[in-house]
Residue frames as qw, qx, qy, qz and C-alpha x, y, z in Angstrom:
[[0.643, 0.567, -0.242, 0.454, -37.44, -59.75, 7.91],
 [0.681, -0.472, -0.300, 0.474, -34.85, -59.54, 10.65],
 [0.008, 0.953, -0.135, -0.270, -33.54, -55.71, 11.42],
 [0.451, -0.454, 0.578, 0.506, -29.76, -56.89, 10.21],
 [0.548, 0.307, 0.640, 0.443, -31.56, -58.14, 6.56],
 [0.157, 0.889, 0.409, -0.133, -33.02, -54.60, 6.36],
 [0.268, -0.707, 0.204, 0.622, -29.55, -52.86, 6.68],
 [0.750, 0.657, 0.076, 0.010, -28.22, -51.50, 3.55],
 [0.908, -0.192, 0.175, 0.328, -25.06, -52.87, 2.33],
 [0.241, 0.948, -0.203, 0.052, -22.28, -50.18, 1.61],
 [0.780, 0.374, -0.266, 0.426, -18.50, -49.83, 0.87],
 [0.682, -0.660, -0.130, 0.286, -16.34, -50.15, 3.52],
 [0.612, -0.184, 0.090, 0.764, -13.69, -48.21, 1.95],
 [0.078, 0.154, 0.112, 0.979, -15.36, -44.91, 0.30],
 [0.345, 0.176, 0.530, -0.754, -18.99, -45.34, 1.56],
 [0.311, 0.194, -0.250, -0.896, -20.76, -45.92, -1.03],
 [0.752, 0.245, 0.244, -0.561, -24.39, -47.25, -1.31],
 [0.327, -0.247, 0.898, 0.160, -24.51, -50.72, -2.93],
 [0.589, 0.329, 0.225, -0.703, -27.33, -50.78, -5.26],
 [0.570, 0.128, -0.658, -0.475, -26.78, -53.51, -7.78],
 [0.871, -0.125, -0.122, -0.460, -28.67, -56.65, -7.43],
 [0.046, -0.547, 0.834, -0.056, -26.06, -59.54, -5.28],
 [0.740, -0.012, -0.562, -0.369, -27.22, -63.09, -7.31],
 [0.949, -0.301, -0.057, -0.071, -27.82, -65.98, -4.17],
 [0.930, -0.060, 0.107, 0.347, -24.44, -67.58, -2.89],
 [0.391, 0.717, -0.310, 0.487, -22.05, -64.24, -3.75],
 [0.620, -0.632, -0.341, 0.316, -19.71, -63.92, -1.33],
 [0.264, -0.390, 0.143, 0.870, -17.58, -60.97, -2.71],
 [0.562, 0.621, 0.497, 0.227, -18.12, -58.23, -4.63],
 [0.544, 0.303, 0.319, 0.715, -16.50, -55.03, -6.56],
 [0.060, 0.743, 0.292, -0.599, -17.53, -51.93, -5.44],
 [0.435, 0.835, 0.327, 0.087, -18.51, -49.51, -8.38],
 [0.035, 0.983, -0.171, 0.065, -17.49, -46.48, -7.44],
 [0.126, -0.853, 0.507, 0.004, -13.86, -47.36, -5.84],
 [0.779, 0.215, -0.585, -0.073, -13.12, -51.03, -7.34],
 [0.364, -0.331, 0.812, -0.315, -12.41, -52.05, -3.25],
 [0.540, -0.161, -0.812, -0.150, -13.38, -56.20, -3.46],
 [0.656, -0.268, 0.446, -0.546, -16.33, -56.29, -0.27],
 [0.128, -0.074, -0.986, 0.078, -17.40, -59.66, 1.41],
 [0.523, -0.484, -0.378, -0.591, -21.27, -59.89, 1.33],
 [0.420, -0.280, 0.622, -0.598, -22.46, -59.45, 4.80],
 [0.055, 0.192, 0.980, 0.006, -23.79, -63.06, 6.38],
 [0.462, 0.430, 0.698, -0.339, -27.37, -61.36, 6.12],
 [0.552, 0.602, -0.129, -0.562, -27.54, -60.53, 2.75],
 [0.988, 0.098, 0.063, 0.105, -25.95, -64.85, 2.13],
 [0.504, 0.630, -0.553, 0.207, -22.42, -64.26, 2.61],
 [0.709, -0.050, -0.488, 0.507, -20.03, -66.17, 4.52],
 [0.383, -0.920, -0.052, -0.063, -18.27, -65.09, 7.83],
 [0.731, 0.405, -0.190, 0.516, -14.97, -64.41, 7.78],
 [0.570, -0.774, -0.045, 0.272, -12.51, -63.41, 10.76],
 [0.167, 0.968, -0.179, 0.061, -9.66, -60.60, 10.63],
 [0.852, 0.057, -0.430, 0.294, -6.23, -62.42, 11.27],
 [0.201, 0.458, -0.356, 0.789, -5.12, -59.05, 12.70],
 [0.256, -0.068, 0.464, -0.845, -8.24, -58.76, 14.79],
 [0.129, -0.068, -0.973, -0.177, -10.09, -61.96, 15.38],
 [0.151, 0.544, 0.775, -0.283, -13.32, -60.83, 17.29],
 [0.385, 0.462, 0.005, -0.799, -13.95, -58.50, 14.46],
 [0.778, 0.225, 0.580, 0.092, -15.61, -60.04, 11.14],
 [0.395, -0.092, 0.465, 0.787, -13.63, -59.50, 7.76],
 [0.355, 0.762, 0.280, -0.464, -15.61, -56.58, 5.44],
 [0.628, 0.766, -0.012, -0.136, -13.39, -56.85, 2.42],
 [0.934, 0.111, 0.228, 0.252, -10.17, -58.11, 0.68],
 [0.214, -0.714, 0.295, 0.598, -6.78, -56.60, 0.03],
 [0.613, 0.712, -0.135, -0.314, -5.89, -56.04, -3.60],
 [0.273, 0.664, -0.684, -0.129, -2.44, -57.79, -3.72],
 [0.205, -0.336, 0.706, -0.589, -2.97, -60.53, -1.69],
 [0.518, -0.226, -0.430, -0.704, -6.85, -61.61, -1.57],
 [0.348, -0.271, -0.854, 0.277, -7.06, -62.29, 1.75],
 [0.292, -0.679, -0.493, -0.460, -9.63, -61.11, 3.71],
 [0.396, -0.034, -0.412, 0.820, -9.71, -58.18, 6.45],
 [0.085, -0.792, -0.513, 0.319, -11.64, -55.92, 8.65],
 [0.244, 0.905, 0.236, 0.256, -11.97, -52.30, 7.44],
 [0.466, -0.853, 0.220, 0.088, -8.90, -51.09, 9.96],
 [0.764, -0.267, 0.532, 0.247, -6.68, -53.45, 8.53],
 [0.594, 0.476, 0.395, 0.514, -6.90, -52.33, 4.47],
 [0.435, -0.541, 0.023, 0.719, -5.17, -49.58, 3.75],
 [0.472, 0.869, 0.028, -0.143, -5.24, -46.82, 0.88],
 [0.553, -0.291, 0.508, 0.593, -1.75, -47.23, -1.38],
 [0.482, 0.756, 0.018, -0.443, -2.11, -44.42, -4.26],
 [0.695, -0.243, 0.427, 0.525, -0.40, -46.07, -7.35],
 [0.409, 0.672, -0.204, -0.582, 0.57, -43.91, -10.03],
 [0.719, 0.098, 0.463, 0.509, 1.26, -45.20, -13.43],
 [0.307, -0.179, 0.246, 0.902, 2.28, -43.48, -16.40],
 [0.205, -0.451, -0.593, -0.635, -1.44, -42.65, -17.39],
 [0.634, -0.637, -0.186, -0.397, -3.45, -42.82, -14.27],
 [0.117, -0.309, 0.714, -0.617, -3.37, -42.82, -10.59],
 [0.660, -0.271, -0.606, -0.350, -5.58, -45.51, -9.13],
 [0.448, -0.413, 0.664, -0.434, -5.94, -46.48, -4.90],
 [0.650, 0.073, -0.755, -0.042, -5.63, -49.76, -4.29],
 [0.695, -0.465, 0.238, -0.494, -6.94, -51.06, -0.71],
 [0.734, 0.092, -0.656, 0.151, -3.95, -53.62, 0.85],
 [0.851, -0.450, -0.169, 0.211, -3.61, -55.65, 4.16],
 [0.292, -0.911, 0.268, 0.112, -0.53, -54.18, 6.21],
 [0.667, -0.350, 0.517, 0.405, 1.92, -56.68, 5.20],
 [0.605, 0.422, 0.476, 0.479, 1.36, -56.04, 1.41],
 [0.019, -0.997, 0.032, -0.068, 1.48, -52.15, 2.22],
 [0.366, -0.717, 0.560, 0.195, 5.08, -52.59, 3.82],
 [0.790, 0.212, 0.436, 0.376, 5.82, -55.04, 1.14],
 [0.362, 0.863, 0.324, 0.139, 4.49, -52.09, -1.42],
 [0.197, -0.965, 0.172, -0.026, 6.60, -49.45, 0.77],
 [0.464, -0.519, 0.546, 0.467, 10.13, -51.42, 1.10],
 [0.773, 0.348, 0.375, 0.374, 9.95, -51.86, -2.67],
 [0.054, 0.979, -0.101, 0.171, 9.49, -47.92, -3.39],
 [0.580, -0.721, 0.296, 0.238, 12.74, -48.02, -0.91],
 [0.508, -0.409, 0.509, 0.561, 14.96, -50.09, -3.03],
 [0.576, 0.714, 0.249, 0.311, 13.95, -48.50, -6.11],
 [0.098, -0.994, 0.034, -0.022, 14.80, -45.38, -4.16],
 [0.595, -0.631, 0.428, 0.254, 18.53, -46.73, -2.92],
 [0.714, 0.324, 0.553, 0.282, 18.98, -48.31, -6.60],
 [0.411, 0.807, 0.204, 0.371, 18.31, -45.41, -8.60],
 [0.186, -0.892, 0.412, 0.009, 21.10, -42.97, -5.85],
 [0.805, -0.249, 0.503, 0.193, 23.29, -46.21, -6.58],
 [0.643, 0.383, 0.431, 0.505, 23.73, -46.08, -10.05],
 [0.080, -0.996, -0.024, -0.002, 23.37, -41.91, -9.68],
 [0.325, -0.907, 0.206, 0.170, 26.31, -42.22, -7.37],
 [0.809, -0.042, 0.458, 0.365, 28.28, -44.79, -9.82],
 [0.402, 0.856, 0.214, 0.245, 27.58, -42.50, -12.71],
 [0.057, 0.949, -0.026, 0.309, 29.34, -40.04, -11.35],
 [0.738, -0.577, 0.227, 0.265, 32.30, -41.18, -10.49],
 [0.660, 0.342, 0.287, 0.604, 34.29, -40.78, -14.42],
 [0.112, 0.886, 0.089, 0.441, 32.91, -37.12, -14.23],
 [0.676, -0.550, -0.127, 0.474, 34.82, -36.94, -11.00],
 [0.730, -0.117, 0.360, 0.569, 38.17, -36.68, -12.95],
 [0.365, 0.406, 0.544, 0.637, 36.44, -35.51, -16.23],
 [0.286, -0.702, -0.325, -0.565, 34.05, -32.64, -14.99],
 [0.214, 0.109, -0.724, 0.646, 34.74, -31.76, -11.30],
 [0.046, -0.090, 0.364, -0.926, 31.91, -30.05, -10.46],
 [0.730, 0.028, -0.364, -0.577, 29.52, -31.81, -12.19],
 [0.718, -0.032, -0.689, -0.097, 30.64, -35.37, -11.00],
 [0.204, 0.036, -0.743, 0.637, 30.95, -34.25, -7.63],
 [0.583, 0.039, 0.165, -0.794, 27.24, -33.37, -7.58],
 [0.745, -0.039, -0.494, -0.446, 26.23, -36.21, -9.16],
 [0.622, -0.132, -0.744, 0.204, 27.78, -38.43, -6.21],
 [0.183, 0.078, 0.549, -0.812, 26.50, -36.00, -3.65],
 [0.670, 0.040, 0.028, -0.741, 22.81, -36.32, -4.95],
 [0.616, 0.132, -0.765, -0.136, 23.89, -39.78, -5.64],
 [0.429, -0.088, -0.874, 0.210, 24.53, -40.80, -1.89],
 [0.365, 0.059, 0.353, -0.859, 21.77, -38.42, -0.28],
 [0.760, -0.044, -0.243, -0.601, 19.16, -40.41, -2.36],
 [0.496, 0.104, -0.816, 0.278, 21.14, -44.05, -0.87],
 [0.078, 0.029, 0.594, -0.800, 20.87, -42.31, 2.75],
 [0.630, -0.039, 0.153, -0.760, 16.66, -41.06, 2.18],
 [0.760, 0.085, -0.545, -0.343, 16.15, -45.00, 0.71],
 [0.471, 0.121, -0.813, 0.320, 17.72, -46.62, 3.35],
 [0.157, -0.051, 0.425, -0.890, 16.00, -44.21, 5.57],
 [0.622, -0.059, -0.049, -0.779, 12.88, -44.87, 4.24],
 [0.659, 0.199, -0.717, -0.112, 13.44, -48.68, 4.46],
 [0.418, -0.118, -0.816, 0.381, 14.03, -48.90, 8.16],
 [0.373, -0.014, 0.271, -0.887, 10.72, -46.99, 8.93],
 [0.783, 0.069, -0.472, -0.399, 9.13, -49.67, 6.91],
 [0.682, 0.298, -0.668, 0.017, 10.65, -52.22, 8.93],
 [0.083, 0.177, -0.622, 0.758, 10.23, -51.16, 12.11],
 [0.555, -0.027, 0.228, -0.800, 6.68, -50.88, 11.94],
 [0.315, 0.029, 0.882, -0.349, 4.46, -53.57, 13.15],
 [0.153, -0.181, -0.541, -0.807, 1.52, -54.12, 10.85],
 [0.378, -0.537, -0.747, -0.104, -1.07, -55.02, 13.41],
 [0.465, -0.438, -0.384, 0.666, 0.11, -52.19, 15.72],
 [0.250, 0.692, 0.012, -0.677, -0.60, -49.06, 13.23],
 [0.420, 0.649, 0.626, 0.105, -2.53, -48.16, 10.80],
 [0.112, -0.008, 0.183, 0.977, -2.32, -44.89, 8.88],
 [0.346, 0.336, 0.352, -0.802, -5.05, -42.41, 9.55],
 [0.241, 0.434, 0.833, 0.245, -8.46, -42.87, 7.53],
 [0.136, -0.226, -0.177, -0.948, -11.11, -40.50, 6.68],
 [0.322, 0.203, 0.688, -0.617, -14.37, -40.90, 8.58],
 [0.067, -0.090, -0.612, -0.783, -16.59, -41.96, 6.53],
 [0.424, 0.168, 0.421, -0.784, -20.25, -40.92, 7.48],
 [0.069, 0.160, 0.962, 0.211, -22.66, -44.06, 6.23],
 [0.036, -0.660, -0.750, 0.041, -25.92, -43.12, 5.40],
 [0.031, -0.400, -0.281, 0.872, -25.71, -39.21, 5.43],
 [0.226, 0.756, 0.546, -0.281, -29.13, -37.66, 4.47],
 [0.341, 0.901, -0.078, -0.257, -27.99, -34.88, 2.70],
 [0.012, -0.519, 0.621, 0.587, -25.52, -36.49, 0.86],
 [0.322, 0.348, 0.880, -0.010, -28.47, -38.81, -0.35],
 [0.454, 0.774, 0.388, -0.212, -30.65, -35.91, -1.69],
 [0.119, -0.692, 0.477, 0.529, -27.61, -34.30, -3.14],
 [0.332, 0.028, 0.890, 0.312, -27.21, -37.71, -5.47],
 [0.357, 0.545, 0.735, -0.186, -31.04, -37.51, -5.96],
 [0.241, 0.846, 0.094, -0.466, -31.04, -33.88, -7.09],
 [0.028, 0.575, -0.604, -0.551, -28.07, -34.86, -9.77],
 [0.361, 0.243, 0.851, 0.293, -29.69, -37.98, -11.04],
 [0.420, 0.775, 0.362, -0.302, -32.98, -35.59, -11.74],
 [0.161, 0.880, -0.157, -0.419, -30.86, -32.90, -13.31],
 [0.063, -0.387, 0.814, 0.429, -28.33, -35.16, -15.39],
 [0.187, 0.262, 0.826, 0.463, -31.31, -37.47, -17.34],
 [0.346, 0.893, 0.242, -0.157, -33.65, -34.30, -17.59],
 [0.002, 0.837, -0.279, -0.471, -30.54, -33.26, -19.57],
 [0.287, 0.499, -0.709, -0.408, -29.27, -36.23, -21.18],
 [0.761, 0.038, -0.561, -0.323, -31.61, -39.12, -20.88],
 [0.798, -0.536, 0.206, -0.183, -31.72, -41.84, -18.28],
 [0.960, 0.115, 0.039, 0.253, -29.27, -43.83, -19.41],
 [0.617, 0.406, -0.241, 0.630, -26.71, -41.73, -20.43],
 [0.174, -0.770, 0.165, -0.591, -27.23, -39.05, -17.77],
 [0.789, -0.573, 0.207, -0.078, -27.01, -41.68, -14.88],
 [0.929, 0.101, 0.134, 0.328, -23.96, -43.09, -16.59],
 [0.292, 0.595, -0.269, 0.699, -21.94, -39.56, -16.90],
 [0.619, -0.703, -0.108, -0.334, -23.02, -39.36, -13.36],
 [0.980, -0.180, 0.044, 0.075, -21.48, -42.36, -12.13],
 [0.842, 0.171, -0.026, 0.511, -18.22, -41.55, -14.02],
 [0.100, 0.824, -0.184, 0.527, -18.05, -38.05, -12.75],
 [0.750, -0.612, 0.098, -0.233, -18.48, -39.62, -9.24],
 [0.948, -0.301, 0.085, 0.060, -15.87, -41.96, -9.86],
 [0.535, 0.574, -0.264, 0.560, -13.12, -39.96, -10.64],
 [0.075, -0.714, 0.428, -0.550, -13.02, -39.14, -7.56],
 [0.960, -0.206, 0.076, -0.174, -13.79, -42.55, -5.89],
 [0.929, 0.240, -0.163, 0.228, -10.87, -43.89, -7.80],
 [0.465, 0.514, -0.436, 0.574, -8.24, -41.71, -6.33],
 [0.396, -0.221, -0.693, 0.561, -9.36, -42.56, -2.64],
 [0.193, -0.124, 0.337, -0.913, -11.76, -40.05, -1.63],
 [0.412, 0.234, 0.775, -0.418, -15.12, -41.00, -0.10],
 [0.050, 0.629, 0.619, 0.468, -18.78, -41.04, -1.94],
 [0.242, -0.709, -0.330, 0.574, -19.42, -38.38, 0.24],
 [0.128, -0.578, 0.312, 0.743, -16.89, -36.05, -0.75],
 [0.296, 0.130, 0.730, 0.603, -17.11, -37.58, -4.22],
 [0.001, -0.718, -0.695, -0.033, -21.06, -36.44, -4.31],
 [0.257, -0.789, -0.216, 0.514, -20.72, -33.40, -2.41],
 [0.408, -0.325, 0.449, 0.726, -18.22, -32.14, -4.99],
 [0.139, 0.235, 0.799, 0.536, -20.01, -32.99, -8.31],
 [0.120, -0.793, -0.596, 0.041, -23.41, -31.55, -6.56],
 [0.323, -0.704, -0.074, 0.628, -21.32, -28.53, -5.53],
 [0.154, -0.286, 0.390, 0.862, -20.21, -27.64, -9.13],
 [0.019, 0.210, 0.637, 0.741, -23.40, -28.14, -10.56],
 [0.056, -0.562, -0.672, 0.479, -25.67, -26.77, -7.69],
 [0.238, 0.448, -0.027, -0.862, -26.15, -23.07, -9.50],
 [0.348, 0.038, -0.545, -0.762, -27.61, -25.09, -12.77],
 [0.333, -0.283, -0.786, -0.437, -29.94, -27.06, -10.63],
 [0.175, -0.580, -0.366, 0.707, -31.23, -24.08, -9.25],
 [0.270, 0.313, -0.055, -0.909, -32.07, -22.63, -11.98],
 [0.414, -0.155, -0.686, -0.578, -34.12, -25.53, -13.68],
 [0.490, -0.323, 0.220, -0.779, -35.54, -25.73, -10.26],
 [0.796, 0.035, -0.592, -0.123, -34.68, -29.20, -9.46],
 [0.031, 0.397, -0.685, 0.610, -33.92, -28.57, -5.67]]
């Protein structure tokens, strides 16, 4: 086996260990933990794919809006909230500044109709309608503002900071180990690796590493496995 087939194949966007089985002929898959979309590496039978931003690198995974394919520099975290959950999503620069000038003209929209509103109360309410079209055209002013920062920037030229993510760290490996023990000596293999997973991936899902995600989960339940002596 060549050293490259040996490597083991993790997520380029929160770190995490790849461990399901990848059938012949995938070329993408789903990360667990943080739903990024990877491109199997060529030694484990994937394709090769070049960054558009940055051709002598090879692509490592796939923007969410989009589905084109990009190096790990090039996909971005973009927290969306809805009205239940908060999810990251992992997009290419041009669908980030897409993402970002919408926010804007929601932002310029919603001091628009603010500042329309509040023109009857003018007349009718002084004090009232003269706030509303002051908060009306300060939100206009931050939207517009926030538009031509979008627009200026360059997507191949910056990037917004990442976390480091440390691949492979040893002690966040036994950590894992020491919760799998302690979660199916408590609740079975099945379920116990399966509250695991979802304890981990609350925190995957809102952009933080496996690291951290681990480190966390291991941290609040380090005093009970210490005392069944699972260390």
């Amino acid at each position: 086996m060549k050293e490259e087939e040996s490597k083991p194949f993790y997520c380029q966007f929160c770190g995490a260990p790849q461990r399901s089985t990848i059938p012949s002929g995938t070329v993408q898959v789903k990360c667990h933990y943080c739903g990024g979309i990877l491109l199997v590496p060529p030694w484990l039978g994937g394709g090769s794919w070049r960054c558009p931003y940055h051709p002598e690198r090879l692509a490592s995974g796939k923007c969410n809006d989009c589905g084109n394919s990009f190096c790990e520099d090039c996909l971005n975290i973009y927290n969306l909230r809805t009205e239940h959950e908060e999810v990251a999503l992992y997009l290419c620069p041009e669908c980030l500044r897409r993402r970002q000038a919408d926010k804007a003209n929601k932002i310029v929209f919603g001091g628009i109709v603010f500042f329309i509103m509040g023109l009857p109360f003018l007349f009718l309410f002084w004090p009232f309608g003269a706030l509303m079209i002051a908060a009306g055209a300060i939100t206009i002013f931050y939207g517009r503002a926030q538009k031509l920062v979008v627009s200026e920037e360059t997507p191949s030229a910056k990037s917004p900071e990442k976390p480091v993510i440390q691949i492979g760290d040893s002690a966040v490996d036994e950590f894992y180990e020491r919760l799998r023990r302690y979660y199916i000596f408590n609740w079975g293999v099945a379920s116990g690796i399966e509250m695991l997973e979802g304890e981990i991936m609350a925190y995957t899902r809102h952009g933080q590493s496996f690291q951290e995600a681990v480190t966390k989960v291991y941290k609040r339940q380090e005093g009970n496995i210490r005392r069944m002596n699972l260390m």
